[in-house]
C-alpha positions in Angstrom: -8.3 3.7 -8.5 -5.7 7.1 -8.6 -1.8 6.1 -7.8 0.8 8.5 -8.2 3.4 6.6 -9.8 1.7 4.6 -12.7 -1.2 5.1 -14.8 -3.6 2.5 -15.6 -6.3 2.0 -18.3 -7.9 -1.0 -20.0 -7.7 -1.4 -24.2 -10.5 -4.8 -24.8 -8.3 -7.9 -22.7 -5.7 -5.6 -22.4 -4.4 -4.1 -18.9 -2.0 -1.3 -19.5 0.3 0.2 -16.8 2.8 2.8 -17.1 5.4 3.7 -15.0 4.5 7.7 -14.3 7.6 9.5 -13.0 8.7 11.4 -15.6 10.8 14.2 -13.8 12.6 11.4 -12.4 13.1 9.5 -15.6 10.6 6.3 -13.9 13.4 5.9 -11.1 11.7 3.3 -9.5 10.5 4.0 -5.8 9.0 1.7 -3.1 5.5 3.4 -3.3 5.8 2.8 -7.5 6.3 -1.0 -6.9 3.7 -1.1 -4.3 1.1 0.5 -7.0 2.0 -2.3 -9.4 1.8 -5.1 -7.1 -1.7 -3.9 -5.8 -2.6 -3.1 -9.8 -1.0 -6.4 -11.4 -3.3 -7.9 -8.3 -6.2 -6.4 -9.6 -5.5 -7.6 -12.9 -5.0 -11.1 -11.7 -8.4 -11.4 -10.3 -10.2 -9.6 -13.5 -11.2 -12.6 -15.5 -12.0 -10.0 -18.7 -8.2 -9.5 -18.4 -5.8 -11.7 -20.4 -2.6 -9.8 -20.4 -0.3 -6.8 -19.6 1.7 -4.6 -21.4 3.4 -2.7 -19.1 5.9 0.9 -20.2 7.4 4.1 -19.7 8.0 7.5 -21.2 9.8 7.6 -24.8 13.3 8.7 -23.1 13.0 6.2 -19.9 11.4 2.8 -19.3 12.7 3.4 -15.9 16.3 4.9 -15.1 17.4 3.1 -12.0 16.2 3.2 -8.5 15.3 6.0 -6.3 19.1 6.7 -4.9 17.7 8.9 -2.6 15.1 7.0 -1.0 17.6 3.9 -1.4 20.2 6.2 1.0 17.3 6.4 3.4 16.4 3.1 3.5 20.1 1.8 4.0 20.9 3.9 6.7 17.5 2.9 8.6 17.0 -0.8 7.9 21.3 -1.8 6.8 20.7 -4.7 4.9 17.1 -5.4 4.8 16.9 -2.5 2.9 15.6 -3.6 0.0 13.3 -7.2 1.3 10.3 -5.5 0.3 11.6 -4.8 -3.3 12.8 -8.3 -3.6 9.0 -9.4 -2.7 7.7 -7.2 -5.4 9.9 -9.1 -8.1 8.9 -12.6 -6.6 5.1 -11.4 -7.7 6.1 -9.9 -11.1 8.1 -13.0 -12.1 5.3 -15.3 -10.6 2.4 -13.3 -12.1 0.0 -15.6 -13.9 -0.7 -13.9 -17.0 1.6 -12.5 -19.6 3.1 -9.7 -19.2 4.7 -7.6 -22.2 7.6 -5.0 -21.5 7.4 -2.3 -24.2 10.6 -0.7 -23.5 11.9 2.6 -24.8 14.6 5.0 -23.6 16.9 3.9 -20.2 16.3 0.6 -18.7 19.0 0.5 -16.4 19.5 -0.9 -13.0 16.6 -1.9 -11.1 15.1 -0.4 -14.2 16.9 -3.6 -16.7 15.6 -6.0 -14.0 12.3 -4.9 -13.9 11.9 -5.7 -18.1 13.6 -9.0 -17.4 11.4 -10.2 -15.0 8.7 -9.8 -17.5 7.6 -12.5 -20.2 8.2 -10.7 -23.6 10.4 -7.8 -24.7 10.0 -5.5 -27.4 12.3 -2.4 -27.1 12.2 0.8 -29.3 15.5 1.5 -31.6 16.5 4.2 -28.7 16.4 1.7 -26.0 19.6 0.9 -23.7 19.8 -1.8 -21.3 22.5 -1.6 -18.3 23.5 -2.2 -15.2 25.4 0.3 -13.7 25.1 -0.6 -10.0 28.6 -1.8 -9.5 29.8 2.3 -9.8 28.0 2.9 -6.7 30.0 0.4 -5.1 26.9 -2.7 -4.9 25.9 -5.1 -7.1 22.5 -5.6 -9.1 20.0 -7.3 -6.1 16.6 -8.5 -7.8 17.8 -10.9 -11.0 19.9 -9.5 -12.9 23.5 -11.5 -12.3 21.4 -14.7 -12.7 18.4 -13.6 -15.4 21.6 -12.2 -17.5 24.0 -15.2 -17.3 20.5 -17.3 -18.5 20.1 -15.1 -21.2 23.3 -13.7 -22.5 25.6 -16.1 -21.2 29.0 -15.3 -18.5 31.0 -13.3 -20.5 28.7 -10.9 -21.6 27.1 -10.7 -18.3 30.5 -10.3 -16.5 31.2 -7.4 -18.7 28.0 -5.5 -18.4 27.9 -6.0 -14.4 31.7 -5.4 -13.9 32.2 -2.6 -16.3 28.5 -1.3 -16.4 28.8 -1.0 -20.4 25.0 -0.3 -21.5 23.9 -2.6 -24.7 22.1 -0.8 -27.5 18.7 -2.2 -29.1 20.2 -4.1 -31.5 22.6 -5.7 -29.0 19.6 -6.5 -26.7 17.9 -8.5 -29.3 20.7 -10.1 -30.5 22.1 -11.1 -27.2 18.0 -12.6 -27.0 17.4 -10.1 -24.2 14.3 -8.6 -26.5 12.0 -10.1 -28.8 12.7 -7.7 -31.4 12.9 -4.0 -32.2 10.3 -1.3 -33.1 10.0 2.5 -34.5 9.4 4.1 -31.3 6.5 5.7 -32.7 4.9 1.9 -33.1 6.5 0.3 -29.7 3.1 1.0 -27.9 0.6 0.3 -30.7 2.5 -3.5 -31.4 3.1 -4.4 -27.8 -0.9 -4.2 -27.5 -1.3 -6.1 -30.7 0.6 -8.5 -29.4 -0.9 -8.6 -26.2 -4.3 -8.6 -28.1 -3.2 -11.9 -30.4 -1.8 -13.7 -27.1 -5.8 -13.1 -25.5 -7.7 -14.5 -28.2 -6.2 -17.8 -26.7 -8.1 -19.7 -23.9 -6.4 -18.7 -20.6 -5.8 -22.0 -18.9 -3.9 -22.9 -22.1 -1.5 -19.6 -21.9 -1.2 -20.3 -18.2 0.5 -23.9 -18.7 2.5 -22.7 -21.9 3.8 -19.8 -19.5 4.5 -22.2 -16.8 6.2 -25.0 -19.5 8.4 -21.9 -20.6 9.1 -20.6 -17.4 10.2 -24.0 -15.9 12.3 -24.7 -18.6 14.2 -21.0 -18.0 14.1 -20.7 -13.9 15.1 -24.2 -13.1 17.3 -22.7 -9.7 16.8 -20.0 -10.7 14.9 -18.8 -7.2 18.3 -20.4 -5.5 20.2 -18.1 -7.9 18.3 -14.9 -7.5 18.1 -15.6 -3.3 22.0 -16.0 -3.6 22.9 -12.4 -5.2 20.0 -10.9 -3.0 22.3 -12.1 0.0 25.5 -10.7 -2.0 23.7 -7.5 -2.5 23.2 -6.8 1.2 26.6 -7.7 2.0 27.5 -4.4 -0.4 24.9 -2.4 1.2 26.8 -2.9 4.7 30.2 -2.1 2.5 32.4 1.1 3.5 32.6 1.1 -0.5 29.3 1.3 -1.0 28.3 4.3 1.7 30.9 6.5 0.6 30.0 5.6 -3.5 26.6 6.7 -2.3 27.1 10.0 -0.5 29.6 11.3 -3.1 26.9 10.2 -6.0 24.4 12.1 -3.7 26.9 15.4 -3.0 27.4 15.5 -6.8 23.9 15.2 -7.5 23.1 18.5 -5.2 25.8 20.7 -7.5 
């Protein structure tokens, strides 16, 4: 199957997908999640399939959101905007085999959200994680204020979501964010190898151990996420917001 957005190939057990907007550094659009659901479907249902490693480009795992098409979608739908997005992350989170972020470049935004709701991390030494929505006058809306505070704990949430401040490679795995860091030039090659190693391992066995993990990590967690998805929309309806985005749009057009 041909998408626009991602590429897909198979390596043995392995299901590959990269995000495949490069001119836009993998801003993440609706018709890019909708490709992933329908391929991370597909994947599901593929028994010769055991796990996912999922990237982007060297400079950008994926740079934020789509602002333009997010404008669009605001002014049409106000604050069920972004329902269809949040359904996308519901699947990703809830997808029944591993998947394995091999991050490199920009993860910020959406983009940040979209690694964490994945099962393993392994980031390249130029990799920055961030969430820089609060600039635009809204606040992160699938995960990150309670997938962060999990993780990282309050303070170093409140100061990345309030302030925006990015956090390096080293930061990420210290802060337990990533598994661990490699040479950019290796990121790809290991995340299969891992991938690889976790599908020599029956799959009804690394279906419970995902779900033992998982429980133990998202207890209210769905409460939590449903919470700052209804905080979110109360910023898309925001004076604050609108103005944030037209300016960041008029700027853009300079």
């Amino acid at each position: 199957m041909e998408y626009q957005n991602i590429l897909v190939e198979v390596r043995d057990s392995v299901g590959i997908i990269t995000l495949n907007r490069p001119r836009a550094l993998n801003a993440i659009c609706e018709q890019m999640l909708s490709e992933l659901s329908l391929q991370l479907d597909l994947f599901a249902h593929d028994d010769t399939i055991s796990a996912i490693v999922l990237k982007g480009s060297d400079k950008a795992f994926a740079a934020g959101i789509d602002i333009a098409e997010l404008q669009s979608k605001v002014e049409t739908y106000g604050i069920d905007a972004l329902d269809k997005t949040y359904n996308y992350f519901k699947q990703i989170e809830n997808f029944s085999k591993p998947i394995i972020a091999a991050v490199s470049g920009y993860a910020l935004g959406i983009g940040c959200e979209l690694a964490l709701a994945c099962d393993i991390i392994l980031v390249a030494d130029n990799a920055r994680f961030g969430q820089p929505e609060i600039s635009l006058g809204v606040i992160p809306g699938f995960g990150a204020t309670q997938r962060l505070a999990k993780t990282i704990g309050k303070s170093k949430t409140m100061e990345m979501i309030l302030t925006g401040r990015s956090l390096n490679a080293e930061e990420a795995v210290a802060y337990g964010i990533a598994s661990r860091i490699v040479p950019l030039a290796d990121l790809f090659n290991e995340a299969i190898d891992v991938a690889l190693k976790i599908s020599d391992l029956p799959a009804n066995i690394l279906k419970l151990a995902k779900d033992a993990i998982k429980y133990a990590f998202n207890s209210n967690l769905d409460a939590g996420i449903a919470y700052e998805n209804k905080n979110c929309k109360i910023c898309l309806e925001s004076d604050d917001f609108k103005k944030s985005l037209q300016s960041f749009m008029e700027k853009r057009k300079k």
